[in-house]
Each structure stands twice: as structure tokens, then as C-alpha cells.
C-alpha positions as CSV (number, residue, x, y, z in Angstrom):
1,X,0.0,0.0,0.0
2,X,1.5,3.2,-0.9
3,X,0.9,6.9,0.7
4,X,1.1,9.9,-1.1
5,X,1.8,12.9,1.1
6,X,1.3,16.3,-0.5
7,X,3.0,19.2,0.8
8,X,2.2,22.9,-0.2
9,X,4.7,25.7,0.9
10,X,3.1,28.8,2.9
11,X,3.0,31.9,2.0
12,X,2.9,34.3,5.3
13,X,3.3,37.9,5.5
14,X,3.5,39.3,9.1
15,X,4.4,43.2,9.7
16,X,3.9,45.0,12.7
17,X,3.5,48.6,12.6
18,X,5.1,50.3,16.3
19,X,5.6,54.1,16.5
20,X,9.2,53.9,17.9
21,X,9.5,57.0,19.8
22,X,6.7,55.9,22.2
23,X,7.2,52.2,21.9
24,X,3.3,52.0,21.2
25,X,1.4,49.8,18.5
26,X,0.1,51.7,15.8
27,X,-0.9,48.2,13.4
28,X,-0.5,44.5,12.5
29,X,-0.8,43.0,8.6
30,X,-1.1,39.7,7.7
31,X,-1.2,38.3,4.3
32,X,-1.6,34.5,3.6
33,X,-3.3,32.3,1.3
34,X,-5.6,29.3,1.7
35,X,-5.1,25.8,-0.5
36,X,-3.8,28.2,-3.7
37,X,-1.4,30.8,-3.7
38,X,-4.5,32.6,-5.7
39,X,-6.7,32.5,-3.0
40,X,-4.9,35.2,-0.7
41,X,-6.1,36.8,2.6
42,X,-5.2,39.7,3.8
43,X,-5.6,41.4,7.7
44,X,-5.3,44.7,8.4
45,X,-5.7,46.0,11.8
46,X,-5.3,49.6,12.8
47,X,-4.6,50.9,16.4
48,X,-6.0,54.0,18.2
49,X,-5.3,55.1,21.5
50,X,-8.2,55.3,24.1
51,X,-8.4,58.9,26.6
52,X,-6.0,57.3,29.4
53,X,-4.0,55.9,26.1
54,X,-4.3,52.2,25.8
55,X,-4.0,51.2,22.6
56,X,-7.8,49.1,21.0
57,X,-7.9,47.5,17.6
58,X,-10.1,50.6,16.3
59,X,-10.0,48.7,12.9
60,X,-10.3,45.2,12.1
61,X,-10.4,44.6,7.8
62,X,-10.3,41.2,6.5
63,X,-10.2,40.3,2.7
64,X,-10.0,37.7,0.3
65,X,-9.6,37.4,-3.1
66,X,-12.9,35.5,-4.0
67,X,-14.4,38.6,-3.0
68,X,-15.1,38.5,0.9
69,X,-14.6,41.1,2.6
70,X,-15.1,42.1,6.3
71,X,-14.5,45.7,7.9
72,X,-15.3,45.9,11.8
73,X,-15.3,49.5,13.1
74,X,-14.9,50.0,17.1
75,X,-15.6,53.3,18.6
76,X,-17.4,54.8,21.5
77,X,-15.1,53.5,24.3
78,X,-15.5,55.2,27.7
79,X,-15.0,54.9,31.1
80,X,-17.5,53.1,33.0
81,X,-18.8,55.2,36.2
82,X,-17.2,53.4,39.5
């Protein structure tokens, strides 16, 4: 009995986007692909600083070549009374 074992090589794109003067993250890309090197996806998340200045994923886009796409907006952070 014989076994074929098919291998593909991945493709993965990783950059992290950091002000350097603060030290802070500003964004994170990521670009693949799925079973062919055709079929890529791509994340792109953008940072924003909150009033007391953490840093929240104000930004969330996700796309793929078959055309899918998916944008997520976050806003409207504020302290919660104590």
C-alpha cells in the first residue's frame, strides 16, 4: 500500500506597525493564502489610543480574493462610572 503525502509551501506575510518613539502599537498586517497561492487573505488591523491611552484594535479589515470582505469599526469607548 502506498501513501502519497502532498506538501504545499506557505506563504505568510506578518508586519507590525510600532511608533518607535513611544514604543506604542500603531498596526499589525497579515497576508496569507488558503489551498492556492490565488486564493490570498489579507488582515489589516489599525490601532488607536483610548483617553487614558491604551492602545484598542479601532480597525479590524479582512479580505479575500474571492471577494469576501469584512470591515469591523470599534468606537465609543469610555469609562464606566465606579
Amino acid at each position: 500500500m502506498k501513501h502519497a503525502c502532498r506538501t504545499a509551501a506557505l506563504l505568510l506575510s506578518v508586519v507590525v506597525l510600532a511608533d518607535p518613539a513611544s514604543n506604542r502599537l500603531m498596526g499589525l498586517s497579515v497576508a496569507s493564502y488558503l489551498a492556492d497561492a490565488k486564493d490570498t487573505v489579507a488582515l489589516n488591523v489599525r490601532f488607536l489610543p483610548l483617553q487614558d491611552g491604551t492602545r484598542y484594535p479601532a480597525t479590524e479589515d479582512l479580505a479575500r480574493s474571492k471577494n469576501l470582505s469584512i470591515n469591523v469599526t470599534n468606537s465609543g469607548y469610555r469609562k464606566t462610572a465606579q
